[in-house]
C-alpha positions, -999 to +999 in steps of 0.1 A: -595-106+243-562-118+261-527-120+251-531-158+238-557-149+216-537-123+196-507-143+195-534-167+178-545-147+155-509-133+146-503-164+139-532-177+114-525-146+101-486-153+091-496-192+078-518-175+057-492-155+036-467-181+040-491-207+027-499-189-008-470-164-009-475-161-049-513-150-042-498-124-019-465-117-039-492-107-067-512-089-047-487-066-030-474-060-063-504-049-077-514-029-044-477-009-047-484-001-085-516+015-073-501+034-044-471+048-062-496+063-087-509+080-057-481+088-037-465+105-070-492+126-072-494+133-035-459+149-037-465+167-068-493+182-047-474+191-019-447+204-036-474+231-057-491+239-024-457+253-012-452+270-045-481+284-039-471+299-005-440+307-011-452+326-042-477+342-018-453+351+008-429+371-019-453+384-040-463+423-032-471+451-053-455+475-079-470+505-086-461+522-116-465+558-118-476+581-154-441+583-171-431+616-165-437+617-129-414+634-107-393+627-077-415+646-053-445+625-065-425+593-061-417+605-025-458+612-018-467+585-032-437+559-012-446+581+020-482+579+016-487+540+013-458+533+043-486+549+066-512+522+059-517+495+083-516+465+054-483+474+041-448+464+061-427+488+038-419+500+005-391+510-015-391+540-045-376+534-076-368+566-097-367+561-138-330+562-136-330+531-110-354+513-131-333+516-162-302+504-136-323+475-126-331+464-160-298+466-169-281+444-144-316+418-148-300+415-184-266+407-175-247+399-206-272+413-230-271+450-215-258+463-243-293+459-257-300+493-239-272+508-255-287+546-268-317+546-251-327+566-219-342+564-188-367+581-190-384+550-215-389+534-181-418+552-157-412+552-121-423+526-095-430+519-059-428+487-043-448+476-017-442+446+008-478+437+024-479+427+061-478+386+063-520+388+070-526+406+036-501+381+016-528+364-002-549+370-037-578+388-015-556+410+004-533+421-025-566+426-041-582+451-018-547+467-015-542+472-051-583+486-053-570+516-027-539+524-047-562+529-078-586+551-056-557+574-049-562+610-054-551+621-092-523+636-077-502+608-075-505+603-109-506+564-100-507+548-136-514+511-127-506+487-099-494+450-108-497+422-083-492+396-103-525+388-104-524+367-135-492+343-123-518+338-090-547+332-112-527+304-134-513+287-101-543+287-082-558+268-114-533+242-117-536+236-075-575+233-078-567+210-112-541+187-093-565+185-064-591+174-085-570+147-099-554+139-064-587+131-056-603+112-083-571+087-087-575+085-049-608+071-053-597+048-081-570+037-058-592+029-032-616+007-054-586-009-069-569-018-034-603-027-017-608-049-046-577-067-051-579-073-012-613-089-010-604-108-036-569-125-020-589-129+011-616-146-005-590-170-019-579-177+016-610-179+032-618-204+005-585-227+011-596-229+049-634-231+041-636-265+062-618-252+091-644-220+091-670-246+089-655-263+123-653-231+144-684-221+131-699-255+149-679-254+177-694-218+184-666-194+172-673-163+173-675-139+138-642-116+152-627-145+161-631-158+126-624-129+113-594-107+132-567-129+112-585-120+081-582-082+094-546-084+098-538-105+070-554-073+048-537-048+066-506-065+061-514-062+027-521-029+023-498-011+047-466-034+028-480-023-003-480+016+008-444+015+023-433-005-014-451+024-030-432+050-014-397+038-016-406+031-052-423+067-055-390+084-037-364+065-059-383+072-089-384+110-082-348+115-070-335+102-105-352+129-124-331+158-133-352+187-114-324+214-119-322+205-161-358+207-165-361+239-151-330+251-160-325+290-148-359+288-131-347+268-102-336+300-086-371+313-085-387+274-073-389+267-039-366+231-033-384+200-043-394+182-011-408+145-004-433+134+017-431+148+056-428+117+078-464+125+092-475+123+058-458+087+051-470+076+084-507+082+076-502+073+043-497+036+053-524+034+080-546+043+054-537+020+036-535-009+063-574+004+069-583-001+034-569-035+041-594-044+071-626-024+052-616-049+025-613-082+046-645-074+067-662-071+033-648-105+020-655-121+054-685-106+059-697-119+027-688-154+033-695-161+066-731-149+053-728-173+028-722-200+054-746-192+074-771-195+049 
């Protein structure tokens, strides 16, 4: 296949869209209403996977000693766990730091803890895992150890935040799930509205076919400007989608929603540039799967 013959095809190609631009017009639309549904939901999923992470990455381990406990204990138990191989450091917090830290976590509403003394508060170590052990399984086996610890320590109980890991892991597998069944539908609906504007066209230029059919045209050459003509489709469709997608998500309010809990939320990000790059190929492919199906269908028909 030379030059000429792709400047041929470019070129039934463009007279194609030119020559029904409502049919197209329609079916863009309808291909970008699709895609933004997906590409919404693609961000959304991005941006929980690096919750996720992030969460990962800070979250260590607190263990919390019997109330009573005293400093000498505190110092065993700190001195005992910064030997282990899993953990990159810790940091001892006596009762009277503990009531210090809850103090200044309350800010203006301090005077709550007005007449009551530290010693409510039991004493706690916390532990920073090395980056290897920052996940559910490694806090997990970390926090197993601690509880094996000899009665000594007088370790009480060891949070991980097991159950804010638990939750988010449920939502990621949830939003997965969903990224991938309105993916599907996405791909029926674009494959479909495809086939169907190609069939149009291949039904306007049905006597042409017919004539390079008997003059011994090839089926790629029949059906190459059909290929481009979906990927046209389909990749304009994707790029509508994500500008749509991108100035539909930059006008919400993220800070008012979340309010104080933007401090603690990682910063909203779109879609990576690799990401909107495949995102339109995809698309353009779904464009040619679509065509060859319309073409393939018809030029059977013909041939019949």
């Amino acid at each position: 296949m030379n030059r000429r013959f792709w400047v041929y095809c470019l070129r039934q190609a463009s007279h194609a869209i030119t020559r029904s631009p409502w049919v197209q017009l329609v079916a863009v639309t309808t291909i970008t209403m699709a895609m933004t549904v997906l590409s919404i939901l693609l961000v959304f999923n991005t941006n929980l996977q690096n919750l996720t992470a992030d969460w990962n990455r800070g979250l260590g381990l607190v263990v919390f000693l019997e109330n009573g406990s005293t400093s000498e204990t505190l110092e065993s138990v700190a001195g005992t766990l910064e030997e282990w191989p899993e953990i990159q450091g810790v940091e001892s917090y006596d009762q009277a730091d503990a009531f210090d830290d809850l103090a200044r976590s309350l800010g203006d509403d301090a005077s709550l803890l007005d007449g009551l003394d530290s010693s409510v508060l039991p004493s706690s170590v916390q532990v920073v895992l090395m980056p290897d052990h920052r996940n559910e399984d490694g806090r997990t086996m970390v926090a197993q150890r601690i509880q094996e610890l000899d009665a000594s320590f007088e370790v009480e109980r060891v949070d991980y935040g097991q159950d804010m890991v638990g939750r988010t892991e449920g939502l990621r597998e949830l939003v997965n799930f969903a990224g991938w069944a309105v993916g599907i539908l996405v791909l029926v609906a674009v494959i479909f509205i495809i086939t169907n504007t190609v069939r149009l066209t291949l039904f306007a230029r049905r006597e042409e076919i017919e004539v390079m059919q008997l003059v011994g045209a090839s089926h790629s050459f029949i059906r190459i400007p059909f290929y481009l003509e979906g990927a046209f489709q389909g990749g304009i469709g994707a790029l509508f989608a994500i500008g749509f997608s991108r100035l539909l998500l930059s006008s919400i309010p993220v800070d008012a929603l979340v309010g104080d809990l933007s401090a603690f939320l990682p910063e909203f990000h779109f879609l990576s540039q690799t990401t909107v790059v495949s995102f339109v190929c995809g698309a353009s492919f779904m464009g040619v799967v679509a065509s060859h199906l319309a073409t393939g269908r018809f030029l059977k028909r013909a041939g019949d």
